[in-house]
Every structure is written in structure tokens, then in C-alpha cells.
C-alpha positions as CSV (number, residue, x, y, z in Angstrom):
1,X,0.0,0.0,0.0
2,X,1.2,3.5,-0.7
3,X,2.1,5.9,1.9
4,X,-0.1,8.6,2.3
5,X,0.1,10.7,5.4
6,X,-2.4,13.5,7.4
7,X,-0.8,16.1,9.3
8,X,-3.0,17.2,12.2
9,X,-2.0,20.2,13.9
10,X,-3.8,21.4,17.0
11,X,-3.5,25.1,18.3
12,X,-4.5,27.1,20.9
13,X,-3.0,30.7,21.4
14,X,-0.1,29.6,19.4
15,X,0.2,32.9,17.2
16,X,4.1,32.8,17.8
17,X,4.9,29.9,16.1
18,X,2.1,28.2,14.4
19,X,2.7,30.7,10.9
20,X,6.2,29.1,11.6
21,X,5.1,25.5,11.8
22,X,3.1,25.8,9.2
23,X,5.9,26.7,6.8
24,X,8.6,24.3,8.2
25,X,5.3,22.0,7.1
26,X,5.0,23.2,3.8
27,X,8.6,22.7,3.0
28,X,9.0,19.3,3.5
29,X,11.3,17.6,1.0
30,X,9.4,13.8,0.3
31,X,7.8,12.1,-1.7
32,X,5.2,11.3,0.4
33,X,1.6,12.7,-0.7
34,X,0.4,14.8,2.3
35,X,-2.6,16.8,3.4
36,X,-2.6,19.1,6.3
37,X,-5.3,19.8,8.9
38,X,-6.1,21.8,11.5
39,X,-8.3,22.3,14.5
40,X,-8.4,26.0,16.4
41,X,-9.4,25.2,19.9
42,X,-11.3,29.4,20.5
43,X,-7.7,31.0,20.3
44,X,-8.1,34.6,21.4
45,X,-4.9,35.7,20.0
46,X,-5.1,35.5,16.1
47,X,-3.9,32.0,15.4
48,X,-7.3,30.7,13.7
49,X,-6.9,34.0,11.5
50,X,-3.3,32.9,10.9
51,X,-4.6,29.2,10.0
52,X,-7.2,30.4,7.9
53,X,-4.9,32.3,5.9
54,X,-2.3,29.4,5.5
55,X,-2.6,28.2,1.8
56,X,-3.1,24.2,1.0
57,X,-4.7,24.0,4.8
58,X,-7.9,21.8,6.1
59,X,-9.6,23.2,8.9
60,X,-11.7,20.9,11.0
61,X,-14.4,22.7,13.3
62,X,-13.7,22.8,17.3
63,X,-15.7,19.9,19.1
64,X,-18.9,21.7,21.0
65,X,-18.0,21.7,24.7
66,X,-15.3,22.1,26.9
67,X,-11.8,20.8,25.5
68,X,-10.6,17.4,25.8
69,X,-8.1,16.7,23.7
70,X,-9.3,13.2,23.0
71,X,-12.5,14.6,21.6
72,X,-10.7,17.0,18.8
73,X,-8.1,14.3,17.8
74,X,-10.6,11.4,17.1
75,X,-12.6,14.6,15.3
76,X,-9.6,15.1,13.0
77,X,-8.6,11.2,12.6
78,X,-12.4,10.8,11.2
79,X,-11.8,13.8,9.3
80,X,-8.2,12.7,7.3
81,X,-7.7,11.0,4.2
82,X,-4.1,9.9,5.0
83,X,-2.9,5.7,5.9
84,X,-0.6,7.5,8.3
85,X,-1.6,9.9,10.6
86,X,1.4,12.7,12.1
87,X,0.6,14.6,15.2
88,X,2.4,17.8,15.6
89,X,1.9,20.7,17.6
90,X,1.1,23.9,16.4
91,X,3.7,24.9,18.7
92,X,5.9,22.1,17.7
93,X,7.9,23.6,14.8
94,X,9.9,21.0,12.4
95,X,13.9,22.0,12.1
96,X,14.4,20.6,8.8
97,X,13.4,19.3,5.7
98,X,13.3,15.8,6.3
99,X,11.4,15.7,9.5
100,X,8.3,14.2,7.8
101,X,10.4,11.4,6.2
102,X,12.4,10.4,10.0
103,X,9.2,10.5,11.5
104,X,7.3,7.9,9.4
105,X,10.2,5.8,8.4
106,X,9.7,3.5,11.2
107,X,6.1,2.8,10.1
108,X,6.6,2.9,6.4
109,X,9.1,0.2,6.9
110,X,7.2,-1.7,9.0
111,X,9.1,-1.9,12.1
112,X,6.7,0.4,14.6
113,X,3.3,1.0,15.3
114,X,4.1,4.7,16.6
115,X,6.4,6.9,16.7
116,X,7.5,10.3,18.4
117,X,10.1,13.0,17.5
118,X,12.9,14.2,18.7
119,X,11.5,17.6,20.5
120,X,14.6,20.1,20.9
121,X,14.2,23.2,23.3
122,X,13.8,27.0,22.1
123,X,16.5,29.2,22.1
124,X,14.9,31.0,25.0
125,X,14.4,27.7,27.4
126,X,15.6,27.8,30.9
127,X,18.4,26.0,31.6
128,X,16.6,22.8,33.9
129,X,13.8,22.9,30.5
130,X,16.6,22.1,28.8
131,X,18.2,19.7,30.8
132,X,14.7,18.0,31.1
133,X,14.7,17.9,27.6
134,X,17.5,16.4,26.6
135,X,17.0,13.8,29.4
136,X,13.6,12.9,27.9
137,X,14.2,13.0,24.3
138,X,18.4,13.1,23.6
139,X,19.5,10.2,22.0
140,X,16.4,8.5,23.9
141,X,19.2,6.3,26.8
142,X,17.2,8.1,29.3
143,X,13.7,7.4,28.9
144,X,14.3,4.0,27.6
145,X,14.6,3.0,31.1
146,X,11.6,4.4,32.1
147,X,8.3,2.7,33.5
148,X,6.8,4.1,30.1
149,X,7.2,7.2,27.8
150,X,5.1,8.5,24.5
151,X,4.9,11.8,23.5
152,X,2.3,13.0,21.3
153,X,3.1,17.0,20.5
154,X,5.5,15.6,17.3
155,X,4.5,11.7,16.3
156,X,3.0,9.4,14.2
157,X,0.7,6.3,14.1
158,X,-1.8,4.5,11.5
159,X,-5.0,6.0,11.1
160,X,-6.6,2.5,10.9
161,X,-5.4,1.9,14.5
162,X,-6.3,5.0,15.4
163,X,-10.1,4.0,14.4
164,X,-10.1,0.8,16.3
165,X,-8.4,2.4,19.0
166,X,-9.5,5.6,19.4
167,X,-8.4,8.0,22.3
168,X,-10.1,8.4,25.1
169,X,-12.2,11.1,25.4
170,X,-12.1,12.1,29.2
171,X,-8.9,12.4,29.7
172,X,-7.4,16.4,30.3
173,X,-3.8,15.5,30.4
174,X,-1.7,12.1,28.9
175,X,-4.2,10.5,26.5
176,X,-1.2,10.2,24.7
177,X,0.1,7.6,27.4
178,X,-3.1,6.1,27.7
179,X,-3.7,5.4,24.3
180,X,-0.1,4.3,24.0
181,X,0.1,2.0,27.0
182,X,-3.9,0.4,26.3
183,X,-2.2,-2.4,24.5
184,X,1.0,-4.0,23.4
185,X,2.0,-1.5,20.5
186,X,5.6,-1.1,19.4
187,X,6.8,2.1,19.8
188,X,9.7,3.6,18.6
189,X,11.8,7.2,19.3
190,X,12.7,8.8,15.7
191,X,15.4,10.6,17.3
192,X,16.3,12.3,13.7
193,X,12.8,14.1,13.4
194,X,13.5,17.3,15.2
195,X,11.3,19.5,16.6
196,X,11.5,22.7,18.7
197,X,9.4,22.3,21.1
198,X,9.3,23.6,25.2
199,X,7.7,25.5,27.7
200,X,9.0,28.0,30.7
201,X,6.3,27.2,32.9
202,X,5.6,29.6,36.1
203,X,5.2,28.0,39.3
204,X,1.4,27.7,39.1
205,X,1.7,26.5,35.3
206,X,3.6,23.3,36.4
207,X,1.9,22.7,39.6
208,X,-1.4,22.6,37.2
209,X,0.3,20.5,34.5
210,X,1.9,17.8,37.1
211,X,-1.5,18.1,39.0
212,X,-2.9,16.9,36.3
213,X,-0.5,14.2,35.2
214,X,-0.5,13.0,38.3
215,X,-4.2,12.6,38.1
216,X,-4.2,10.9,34.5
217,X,-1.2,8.4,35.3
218,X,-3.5,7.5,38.0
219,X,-6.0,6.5,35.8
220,X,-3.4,4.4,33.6
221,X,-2.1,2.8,36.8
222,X,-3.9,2.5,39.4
223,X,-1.6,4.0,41.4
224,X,0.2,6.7,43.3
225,X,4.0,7.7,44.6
226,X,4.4,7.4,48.4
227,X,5.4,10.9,50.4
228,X,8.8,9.2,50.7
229,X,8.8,8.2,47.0
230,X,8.0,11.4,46.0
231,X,10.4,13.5,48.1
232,X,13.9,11.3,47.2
233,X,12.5,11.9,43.5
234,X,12.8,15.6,44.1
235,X,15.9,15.7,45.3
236,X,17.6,12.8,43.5
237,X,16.1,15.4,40.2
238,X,17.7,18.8,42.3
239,X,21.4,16.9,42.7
240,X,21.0,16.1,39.0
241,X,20.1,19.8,38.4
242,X,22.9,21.1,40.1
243,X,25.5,19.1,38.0
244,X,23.8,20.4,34.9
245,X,24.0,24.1,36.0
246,X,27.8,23.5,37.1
247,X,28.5,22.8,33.8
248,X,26.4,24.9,32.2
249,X,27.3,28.0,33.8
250,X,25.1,30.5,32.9
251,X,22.0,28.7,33.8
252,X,23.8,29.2,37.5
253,X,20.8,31.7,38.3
254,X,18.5,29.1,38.3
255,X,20.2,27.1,40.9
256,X,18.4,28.5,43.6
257,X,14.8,27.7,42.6
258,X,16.1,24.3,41.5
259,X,14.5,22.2,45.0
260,X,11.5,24.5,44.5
261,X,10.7,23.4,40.9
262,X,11.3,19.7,41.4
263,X,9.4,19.2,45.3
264,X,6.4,21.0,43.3
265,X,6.8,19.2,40.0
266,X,6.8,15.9,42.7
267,X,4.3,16.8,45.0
268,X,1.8,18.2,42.8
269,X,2.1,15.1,40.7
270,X,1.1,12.5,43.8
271,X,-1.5,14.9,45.1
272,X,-3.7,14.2,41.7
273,X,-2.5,10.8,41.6
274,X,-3.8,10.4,45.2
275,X,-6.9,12.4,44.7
276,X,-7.8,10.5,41.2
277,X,-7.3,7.2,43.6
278,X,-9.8,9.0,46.4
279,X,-12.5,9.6,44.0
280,X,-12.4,13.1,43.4
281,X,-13.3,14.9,40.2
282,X,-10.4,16.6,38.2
283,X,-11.6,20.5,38.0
């Protein structure tokens, strides 16, 4: 069967990089056929005017409701006319030509059933998002040791698995994960499909986003770190941090909110974990 692929791209207040995505898109050197589609989530900042000027793009109408990523994806799979489906980000901007062909190499040759890229931090990341970064996604040592990693902001799966196995709709945070760890899939890291792609979250931005991690890896578990768990993880990540900033010294400045970042990154993650186990509602 012939390769055909769908680009989805996803936005949400993502004026300062989705004209860029978009392009990077466009230029892709293969000899893939592709189609590119796109799904506004009520952007107040110009990026659906920015999409709708885009030339050679499909837009796909919002879900009705409040988001759930789940809901707009499975919208867009239904919607796409491609054998291979490519997530990306409207925020997740390709660095080269060939990122389209390194991303869907491992499925076209029929040794994965999804893929993600190789997401590379901004030029205006902190120093510990970058260290995270390359720690995640690098030459991919690190996270191949992990309990489980997927990452859907730059990746790729079939759209016909995507139809059997759609993703579930009321999850806020890692339907990525769940989908990926529902059932024995292989997965494989395309670490030559580059991205940029990070976020300097504030305080409150990461205590929301591992609140509700926490809370979905619950879910996908059935389970939550221990206090004591929790805590070593924090500062077993802070001594790592401080051997980063060492030798990279102009990230020294960060240094002192180091502990602070990881005990709320840790702590915020088993409180949703714990409340997801207690029965509460996710807000």
C-alpha cells in the first residue's frame, strides 16, 4: 500500500509559532503525498486567522463543549484521508526538511506502530527545561529505562489503529500515554525528526500541568507515589540539576529555585495521583 500521510496540527493561542510550523510543514522535502489539517481550539490571539490564511490547509471545526483533547483528535482522525496519521503541535515547529520522512520511516518500513520525535528546546528555554529535555528526548538512553514514555506533540501512528483504537475522550492530560500503554504496541523514538518544542512554565503553570498528570497516570495505573517516593524523586532530580547548571554556567541563576521546581513538579504530581485514587473529580 502507498504511503499517504495527514498532518494534524492542534492550536491554541499559538500565534508565535504556528505561521512558523506551518511553513517548516509546507517545505517538507518527500515524496510522500500529504494533506494538512487543522483544529483552532477558541484561540483569542489570532492563530485561527493565521490558519485560515495558511494556503493548502484543512480546517476541522472545534468539538462543542469544553476541550478534551481526545474529543478534537478522534474529530480530525475521522476527518483525514491519509494511511498514516502525524501529530504535531502547532507549537511544535519542524527544524528541517526531512522531518516528515524520519518520523514515518519506522512505520513505512514496518518496524513500529508509533512513533514520536525528537522535541529540541527553544532558544529562550531555561536551563533545567533544557536539561529535562535532553533527558527525555536526547539520544532517547534516558527514557528508555523508564516505567513508560510517548509523546504525542510531534508523532505518528496508522489512522486505521487510530479508528479501532480511538483516544479516550475524558482524559485532560496524557491521552497520549493512555492510548499508547492500552495495549501491546511497538513504539519507537525517531530521534532524527526534530522538533523545537518547550515551555518555561511559572510556578502555578507546572503545579497545574503535574496536578494533572499525576491525576491521569493514575488513571493508567492505578496507582500513586508514596510521600517518601516522591520526596527522594525531588531531590535525586535537584542533585542532578545542580551538576547540569555546574556545567552549564550561565543557567547558574536558576540554581536557587532548583529544589523548589522539582518538590512542586513531585508533589503536585502524587496529590492528583492520590486524589484520582480518592474519588475526586479533576476540575
Amino acid at each position: 500500500m502507498t504511503a499517504t500521510v495527514s498532518i494534524l496540527v492542534r492550536s491554541h493561542n499559538d500565534r508565535c509559532f504556528v505561521e512558523q510550523t506551518l511553513a517548516a510543514v509546507a517545505q517538507q522535502k518527500t515524496s510522500l503525498k500529504f494533506e494538512v489539517l487543522c483544529c483552532d481550539d477558541a484561540s483569542s490571539d489570532g492563530t485561527a486567522e493565521i490558519i485560515a490564511a495558511a494556503p493548502g490547509v484543512r480546517i476541522v471545526p472545534r468539538p462543542d463543549g469544553p476541550y478534551f483533547p481526545g474529543r478534537t483528535l478522534n474529530r480530525m482522525i475521522q476527518a483525514a484521508a491519509g494511511n498514516i496519521i502525524v501529530f504535531n503541535n502547532a507549537d511544535a515547529v519542524p527544524l528541517n526538511e526531512v522531518w516528515l520522512e524520519n518520523l514515518t520511516a519506522p512505520l513505512r518500513n514496518g518496524t513500529a506502530d508509533a512513533v514520536y520525535a525528537n522535541q529540541l528546546p527553544r532558544p529562550d528555554a531555561q536551563y533545567l527545561v533544557r536539561k529535562d529535555n535532553e533527558r527525555a528526548f536526547g539520544d532517547g538512553s534516558v527514557a528508555a529505562g523508564w516505567k513508560f514514555f510517548f509523546s504525542l506533540a510531534s508523532s505518528a501512528a496508522f489512522r486505521d489503529d487510530l479508528l479501532k483504537n480511538p483516544f479516550d475522550e475524558t482524559f485532560r492530560y496524557s491521552e497520549d500515554v493512555e492510548w499508547a500503554h492500552r495495549r501491546p504496541i511497538r513504539i519507537r523514538y525517531a530521534a532524527n525528526a526534530l522538533v523545537e518544542h518547550s515551555h518555561n512554565y511559572t510556578p502555578a503553570e507546572l503545579a497545574r500541568r503535574f496536578y494533572g498528570e499525576g491525576f491521569a497516570d493514575a488513571r493508567i495505573y492505578n496507582s500513586a507515589p508514596s510521600l517518601f517516593r516522591s520526596l527522594a524523586g525531588a531531590f535525586r532530580e535537584t542533585l542532578r540539576d545542580i551538576r547540569y547548571l555546574i556545567a552549564h554556567p550561565a543557567g547558574l541563576p536558576e540554581l536557587p529555585g532548583a529544589l523548589r521546581r522539582r518538590l512542586i513538579q513531585k508533589l503536585q504530581y502524587r496529590r492528583g495521583a492520590r486524589d484520582f485514587l480518592k474519588g475526586e473529580k479533576h476540575a
